[in-house]
Structures are given as C-alpha cells and as structure tokens.
N, C-alpha and C positions, 0 to 999 in steps of 0.2 A: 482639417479642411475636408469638405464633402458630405458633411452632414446635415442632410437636410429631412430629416425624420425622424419623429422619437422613437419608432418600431427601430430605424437604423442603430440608434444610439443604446437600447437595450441589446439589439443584437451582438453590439461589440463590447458593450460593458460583461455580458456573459460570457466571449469568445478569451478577451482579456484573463477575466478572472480565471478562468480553466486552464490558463498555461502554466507549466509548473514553476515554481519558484513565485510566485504570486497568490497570497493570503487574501486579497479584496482589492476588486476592482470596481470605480463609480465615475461614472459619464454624465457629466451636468449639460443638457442638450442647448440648454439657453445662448451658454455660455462657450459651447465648443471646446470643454477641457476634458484632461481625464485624467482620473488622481489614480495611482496604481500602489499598491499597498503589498511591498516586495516579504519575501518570507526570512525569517531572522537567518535560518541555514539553507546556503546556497541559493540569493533569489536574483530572482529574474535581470534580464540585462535589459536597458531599452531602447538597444540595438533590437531585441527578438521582440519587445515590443511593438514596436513600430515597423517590422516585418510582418505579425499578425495584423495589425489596422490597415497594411497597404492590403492584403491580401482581402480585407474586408472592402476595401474598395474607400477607406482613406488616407488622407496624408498625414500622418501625427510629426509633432516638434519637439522635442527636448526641450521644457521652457528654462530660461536660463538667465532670470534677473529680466531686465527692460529688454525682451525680444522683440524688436524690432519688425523682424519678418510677423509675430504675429498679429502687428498692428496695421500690416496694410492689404485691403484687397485687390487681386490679381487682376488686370486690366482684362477685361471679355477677349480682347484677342488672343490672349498668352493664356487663357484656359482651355487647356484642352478638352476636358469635355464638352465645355460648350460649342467646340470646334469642331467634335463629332457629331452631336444632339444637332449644328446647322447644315453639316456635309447628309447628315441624316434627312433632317426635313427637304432637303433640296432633292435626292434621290428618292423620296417617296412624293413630292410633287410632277417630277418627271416622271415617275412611274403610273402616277395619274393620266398624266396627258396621254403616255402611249396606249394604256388600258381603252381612253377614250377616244381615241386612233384605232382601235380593234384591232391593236398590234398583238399578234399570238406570242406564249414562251417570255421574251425578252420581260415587258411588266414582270411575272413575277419573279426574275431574277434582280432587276431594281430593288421591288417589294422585301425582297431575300436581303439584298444588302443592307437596306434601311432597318431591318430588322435587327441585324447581327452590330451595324454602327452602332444605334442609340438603346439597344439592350443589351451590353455585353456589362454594365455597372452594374444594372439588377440581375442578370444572373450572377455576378461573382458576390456580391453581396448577398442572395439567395444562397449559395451554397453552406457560406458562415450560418445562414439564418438556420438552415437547416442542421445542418454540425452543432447548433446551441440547442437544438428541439423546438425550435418554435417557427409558427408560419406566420409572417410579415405578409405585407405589401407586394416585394419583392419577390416571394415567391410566387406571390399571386399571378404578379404578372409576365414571368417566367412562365407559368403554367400556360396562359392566356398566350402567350407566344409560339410555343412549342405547339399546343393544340389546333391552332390557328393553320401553322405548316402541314400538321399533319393532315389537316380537312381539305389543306388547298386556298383555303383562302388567305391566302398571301396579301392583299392588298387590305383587307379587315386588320390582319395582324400587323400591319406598318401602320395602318391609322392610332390604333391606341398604341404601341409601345412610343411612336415619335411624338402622337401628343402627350403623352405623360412624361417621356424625359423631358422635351420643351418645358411643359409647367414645373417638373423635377429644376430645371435647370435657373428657370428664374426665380424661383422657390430658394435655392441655393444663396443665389446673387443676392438676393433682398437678406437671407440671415447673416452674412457672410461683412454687410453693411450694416448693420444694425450691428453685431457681435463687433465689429470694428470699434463701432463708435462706444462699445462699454468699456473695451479692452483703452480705449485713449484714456477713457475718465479715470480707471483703475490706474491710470500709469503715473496720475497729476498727483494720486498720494505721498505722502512725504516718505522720506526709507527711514529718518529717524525722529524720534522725539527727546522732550525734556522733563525728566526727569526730578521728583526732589529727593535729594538723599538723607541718612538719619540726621545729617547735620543743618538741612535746611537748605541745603546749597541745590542749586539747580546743574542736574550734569546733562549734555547730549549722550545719547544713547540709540543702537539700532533699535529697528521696532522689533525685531525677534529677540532681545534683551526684555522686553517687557513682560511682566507678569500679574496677575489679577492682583490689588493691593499695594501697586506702586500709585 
C-alpha cells in the first residue's frame, strides 16, 4: 500500500534489492506487488523486508494464498494519510485566512505545520530515493519545501507541498481501486486443474503441479 508513483516503485525496488540476503528485487507498480528473489545462503527474512518498505514510506504484506486483507480498500476515514493530507489542507486554509487578516508570525507557523503534516511521506521517501542514488519527485519536492523555509516564504511552501499530497492522495485512492478490482479478478481463478495422465484418465491436480506438456 502507498504506491502511488512509478519513480516511488523504482525507488523501493532498488532499496529492496540492496539488502543483504537478497539476489533481485522487482516491483510491478500496476499491480502493487513485489517479488523478492532471496539469496540461496543466508537470505533475507520478510520481517526485514517489510521493515525496509515501511521505512520507504509503505506498507508491504506477506501474501499468503487468498489474502484477503489485500483485496479490500481502506475506507478514506481509517487512512491515515489521508487524515493528515485533510488536517493539512485545513491548516493551510486557516493560515490563508489569517495571512489575509495581516495577522503577523502566527500564518507562518500554520504554514510551518501544513508543511511538516502533509510532507513528512515525501521526505521519508526522499531519503530511500536518495540512499538508491537517484532523484525522484520526492526529492524534488523536499527540496522545494526546505527552500521555501529557508526564503521565508512559508505560505508558497504550504501551497504546493498540500496541493500535491492532496493530488498524491487521491492519485492513491483511485489505484488502490482499480488494483482492487484486478486483485478480485486474479482471485476467481481456479487453484486446481484437470489433468490427463499416461493412461487417459483425467486426474485433479494443483495448478503449481502443472508443467509445460501436460
């Protein structure tokens, strides 16, 4: 969960494959999976797994036959980010209003918080991006944040970081439903098939029993 960018999904497929005990790592962004490809001596757990993709700023699952959990999407209230991305946009419209009040100071400490709410994903995600060598989105707009403080303008820097996690956020929602609905279709496949054996006879068999030439 949380992948809403293919720059995102190259950065963790890189971040993945760099941990030790891991031979190849590949992130299918369509689909929201990630195949990990462990090493024959001493590989990787995916406990430490899925400790590296929290750190990148998602949630990975153990899939584990018809997972369940990863066929349904999290109702907008029980997401947390988007709970921060709306606590966000609320404190940087109030910080509009007092800016246009010629209230001194207080704006931009508003502005300060909106900031730190709905960019604290793309910084931690920037950091991976940066740790893999490559500059994403994410660091871009980490950069664009940071600079923004430094110049004082507080209130420039709360307009783009809350509108892009907003668009971030419902960017999210829409794959997140979509990936749902592929993950139902994949689930309606059969687990087994029928097979004919050298005698003619038809036997049931798992699908992972099958071989090219059956």
């Amino acid at each position: 969960r949380g992948m809403d960018c293919a720059d995102c999904a190259i950065s963790l497929q890189k971040a993945i494959a760099g941990l030790p005990g891991v031979d190849d790592a590949r992130v299918n962004f369509g689909a929201a999976t990630l195949t990990v490809i462990p090493a024959i001596s001493r590989p990787v757990a995916p406990a430490d797994v899925a400790v590296t993709a929290e750190r990148a700023g998602f949630q990975a699952t153990l899939e584990q036959g018809n997972n369940a959990a990863l066929l349904t999407q999290v109702a907008w209230w029980r997401d947390a980010r988007l709970r921060w991305v709306l606590i966000a946009s609320v404190l940087w419209i109030v910080g509009m209003a007092l800016q246009l009040a010629h209230v001194s100071t207080v704006p931009d400490l508003v502005f300060g918080a909106a900031i730190l709410l709905a960019g604290w994903p793309f910084a931690r995600a920037a950091v991976q991006s940066v740790r893999a060598r490559r500059l994403d989105m994410n660091v871009l707009m980490t950069s664009s944040a940071i600079g923004a403080a430094v110049l004082g303008e507080w209130g420039e820097g709360a307009a783009v970081i809350v509108l892009f996690a907003v668009g971030g956020a419902l960017q999210e929602r829409t794959l997140e439903r979509t990936r749902g609905a592929i993950r139902g279709l994949m689930a309606l496949s059969p687990a087994s098939a029928s097979r004919v054996d050298a005698n003619g006879q038809e036997v049931s068999v798992p699908l992972d029993e099958l071989r090219v030439g059956d």
